[in-house]
C-alpha positions as CSV (number, residue, x, y, z in Angstrom):
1,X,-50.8,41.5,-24.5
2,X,-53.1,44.5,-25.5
3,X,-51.4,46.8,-22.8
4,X,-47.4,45.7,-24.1
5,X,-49.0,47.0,-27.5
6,X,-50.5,50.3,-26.0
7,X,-47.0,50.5,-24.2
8,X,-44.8,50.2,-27.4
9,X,-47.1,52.5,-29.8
10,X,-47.0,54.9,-26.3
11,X,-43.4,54.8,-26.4
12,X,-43.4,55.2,-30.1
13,X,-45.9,58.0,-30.4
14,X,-43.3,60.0,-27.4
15,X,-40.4,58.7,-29.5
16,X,-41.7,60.6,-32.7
17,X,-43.1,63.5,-30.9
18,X,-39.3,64.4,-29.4
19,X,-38.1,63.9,-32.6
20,X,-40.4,66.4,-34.2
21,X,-39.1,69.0,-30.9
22,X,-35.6,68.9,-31.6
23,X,-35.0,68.7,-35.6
24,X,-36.2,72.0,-35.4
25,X,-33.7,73.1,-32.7
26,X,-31.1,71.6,-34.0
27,X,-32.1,72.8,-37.8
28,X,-32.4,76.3,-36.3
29,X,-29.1,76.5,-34.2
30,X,-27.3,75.6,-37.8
31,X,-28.8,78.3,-40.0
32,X,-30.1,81.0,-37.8
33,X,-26.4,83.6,-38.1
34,X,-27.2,82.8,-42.0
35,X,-30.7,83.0,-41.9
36,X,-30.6,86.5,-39.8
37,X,-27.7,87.7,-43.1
38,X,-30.1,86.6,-45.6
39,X,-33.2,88.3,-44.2
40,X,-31.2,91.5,-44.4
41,X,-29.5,91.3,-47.7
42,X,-33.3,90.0,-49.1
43,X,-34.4,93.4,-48.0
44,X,-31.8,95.4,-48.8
45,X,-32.2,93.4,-52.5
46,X,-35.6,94.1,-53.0
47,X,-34.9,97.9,-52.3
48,X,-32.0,97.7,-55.1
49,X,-34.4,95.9,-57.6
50,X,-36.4,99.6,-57.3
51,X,-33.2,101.4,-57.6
52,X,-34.3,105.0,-58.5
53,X,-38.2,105.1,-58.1
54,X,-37.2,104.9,-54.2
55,X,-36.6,108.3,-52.5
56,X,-34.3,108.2,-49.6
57,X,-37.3,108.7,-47.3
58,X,-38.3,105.2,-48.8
59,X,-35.7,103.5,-48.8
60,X,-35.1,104.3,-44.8
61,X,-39.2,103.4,-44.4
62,X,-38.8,100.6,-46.3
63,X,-35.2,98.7,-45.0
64,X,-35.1,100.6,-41.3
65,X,-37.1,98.0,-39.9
66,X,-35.4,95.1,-41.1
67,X,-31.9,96.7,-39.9
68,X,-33.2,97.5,-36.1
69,X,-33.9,93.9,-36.1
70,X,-30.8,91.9,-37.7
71,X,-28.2,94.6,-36.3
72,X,-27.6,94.5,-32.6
73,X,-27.1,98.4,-32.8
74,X,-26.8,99.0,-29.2
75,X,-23.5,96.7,-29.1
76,X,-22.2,97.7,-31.7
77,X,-22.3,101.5,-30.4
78,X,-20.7,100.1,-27.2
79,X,-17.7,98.4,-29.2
80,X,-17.2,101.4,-31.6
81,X,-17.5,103.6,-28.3
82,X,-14.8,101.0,-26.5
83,X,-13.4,101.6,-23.6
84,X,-14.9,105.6,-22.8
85,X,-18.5,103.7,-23.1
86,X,-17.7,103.2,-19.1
87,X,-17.6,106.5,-18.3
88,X,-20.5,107.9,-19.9
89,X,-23.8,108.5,-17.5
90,X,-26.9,107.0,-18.8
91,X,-28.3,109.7,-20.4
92,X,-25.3,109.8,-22.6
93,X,-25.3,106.5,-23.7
94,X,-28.8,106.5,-24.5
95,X,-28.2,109.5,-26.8
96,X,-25.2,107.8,-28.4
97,X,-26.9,104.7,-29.0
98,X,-30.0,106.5,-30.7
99,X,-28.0,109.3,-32.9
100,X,-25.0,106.0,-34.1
101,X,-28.1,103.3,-34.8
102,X,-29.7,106.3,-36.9
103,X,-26.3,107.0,-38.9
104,X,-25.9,103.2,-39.8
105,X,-29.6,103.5,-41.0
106,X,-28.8,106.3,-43.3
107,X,-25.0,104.5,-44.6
108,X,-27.3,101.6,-45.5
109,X,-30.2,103.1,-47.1
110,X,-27.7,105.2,-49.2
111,X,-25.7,102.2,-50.4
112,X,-28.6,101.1,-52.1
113,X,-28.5,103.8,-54.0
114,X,-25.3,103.9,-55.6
115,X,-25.9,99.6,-55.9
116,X,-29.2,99.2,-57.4
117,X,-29.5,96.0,-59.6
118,X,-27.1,94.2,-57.3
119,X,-27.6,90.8,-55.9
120,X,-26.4,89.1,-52.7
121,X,-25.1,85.4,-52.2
122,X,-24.9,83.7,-48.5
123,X,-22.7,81.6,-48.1
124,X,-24.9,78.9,-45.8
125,X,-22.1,77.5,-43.7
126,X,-20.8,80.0,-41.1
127,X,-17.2,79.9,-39.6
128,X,-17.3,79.1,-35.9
129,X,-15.3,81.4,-33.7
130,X,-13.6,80.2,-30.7
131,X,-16.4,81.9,-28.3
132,X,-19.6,80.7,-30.0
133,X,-19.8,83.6,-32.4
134,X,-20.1,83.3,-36.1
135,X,-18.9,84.6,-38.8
136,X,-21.3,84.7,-42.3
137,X,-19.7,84.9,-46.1
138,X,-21.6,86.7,-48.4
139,X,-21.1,88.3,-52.0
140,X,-22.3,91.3,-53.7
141,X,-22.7,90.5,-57.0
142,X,-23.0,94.1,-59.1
143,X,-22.1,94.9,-62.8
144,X,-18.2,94.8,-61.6
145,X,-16.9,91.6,-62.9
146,X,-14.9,91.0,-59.3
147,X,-18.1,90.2,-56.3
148,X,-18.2,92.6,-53.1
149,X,-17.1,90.3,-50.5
150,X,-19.0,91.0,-47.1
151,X,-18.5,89.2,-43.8
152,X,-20.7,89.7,-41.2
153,X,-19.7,88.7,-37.7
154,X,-22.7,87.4,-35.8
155,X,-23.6,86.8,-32.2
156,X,-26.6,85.1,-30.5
157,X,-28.7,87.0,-28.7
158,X,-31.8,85.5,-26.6
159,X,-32.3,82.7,-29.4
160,X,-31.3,85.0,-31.9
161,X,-28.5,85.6,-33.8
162,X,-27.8,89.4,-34.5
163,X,-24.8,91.3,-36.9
164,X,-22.5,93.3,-34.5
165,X,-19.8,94.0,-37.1
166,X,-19.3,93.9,-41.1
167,X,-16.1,93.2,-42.8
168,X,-14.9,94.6,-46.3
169,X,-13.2,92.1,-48.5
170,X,-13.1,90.0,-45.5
171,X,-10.6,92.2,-43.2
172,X,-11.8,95.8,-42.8
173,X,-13.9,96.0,-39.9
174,X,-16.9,99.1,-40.7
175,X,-16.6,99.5,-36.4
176,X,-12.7,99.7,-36.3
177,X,-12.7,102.3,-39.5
178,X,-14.6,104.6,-37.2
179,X,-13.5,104.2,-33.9
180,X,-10.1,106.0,-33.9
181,X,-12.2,108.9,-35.6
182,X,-15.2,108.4,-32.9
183,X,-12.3,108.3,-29.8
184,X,-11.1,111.8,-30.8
185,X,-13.9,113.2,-31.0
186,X,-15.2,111.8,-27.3
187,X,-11.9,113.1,-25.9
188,X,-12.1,116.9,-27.3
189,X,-16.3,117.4,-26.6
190,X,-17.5,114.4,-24.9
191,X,-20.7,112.9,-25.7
192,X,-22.5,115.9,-27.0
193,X,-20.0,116.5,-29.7
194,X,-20.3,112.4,-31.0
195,X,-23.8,113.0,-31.1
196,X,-23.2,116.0,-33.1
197,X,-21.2,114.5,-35.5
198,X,-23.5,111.5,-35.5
199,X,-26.2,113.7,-36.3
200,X,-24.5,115.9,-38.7
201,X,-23.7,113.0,-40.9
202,X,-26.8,111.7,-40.8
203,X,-28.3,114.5,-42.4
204,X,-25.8,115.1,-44.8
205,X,-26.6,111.1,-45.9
206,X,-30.5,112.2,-45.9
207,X,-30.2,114.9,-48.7
């Protein structure tokens, strides 16, 4: 009798301990593309509360972290590259990566300049694309009566899920706007001159 009771308190001690392994998981898998979208529009928030007291140099010190970490800036270099990405050599890419993930640094930082007192709203229930991806709603509420509307499409990346495009209004892809321009330029100089360009607007951003 005593060892059917240690059994069934076994059995429900394993029972309780699976349970607290997988609500977690399961929790997890259901808000981590929003979670990731509203750890990045929390920082880029607190930076608009500051507005003007931030320099540039703090705003990038301040929100450059937070965007290496929910951007997955090395893919998304490689789908505004498209197709030429195959032919670059290493070193190339490398260079590429580094001089685009620095110029998408700079376009956010200076957006938070010309949107302080904004305030963001994510939408907690992504849209489910037909190959796992994920697409996040938000809103950017500033003193315009009509909200910002940002989309952010998401993919998941060793456990976590990571932006690798943003849409305007819901249909203007940020990596499609630049990749005719980007093409061009790969065509007439080649890696060197993207990086130039890359580099060029940067700066001009950093003023």
């Amino acid at each position: 009798m005593r060892s059917m009771i240690l059994r069934r308190l076994l059995l429900v001690l394993l029972a309780f301990s699976a349970g607290m392994v997988l609500r977690p998981a399961v929790r997890g898998e259901e808000a981590g593309a929003p979670a990731t979208v509203q750890a990045l529009c929390d920082a880029l928030q607190a930076a608009m509360k500051r507005g003007a007291s931030l320099d540039f140099a703090a705003r990038k010190e301040l929100l450059g972290p937070e965007i290496r970490r929910d951007l997955d800036l090395e893919l998304m270099t490689r789908i505004v590259v498209g197709p030429p990405w195959r032919n670059l050599a290493p070193s190339d890419r490398q260079q590429v990566v580094e001089a685009f993930s620095d110029y998408c640094i700079a376009t956010n930082v200076q957006r938070i300049k010309s949107s302080s007192g904004g305030r963001f709203e994510v939408d907690p229930t992504p849209t489910l694309l037909p190959r796992g991806d994920r697409i996040v709603h938000t809103k950017l509420y500033t003193s315009d009566p009509n909200p910002v509307q940002l989309d952010y499409l998401m993919r998941e990346d060793g456990g976590h899920w990571r932006i690798i495009d943003v849409y305007l209004s819901g249909t203007i892809s940020e990596l499609a706007a630049r990749r005719s321009e980007y093409s061009t330029i790969l065509r007439q100089g080649g890696a060197p001159a993207l990086v130039a360009l890359l580099r060029k607007k940067t700066a001009e951003l950093s003023d």
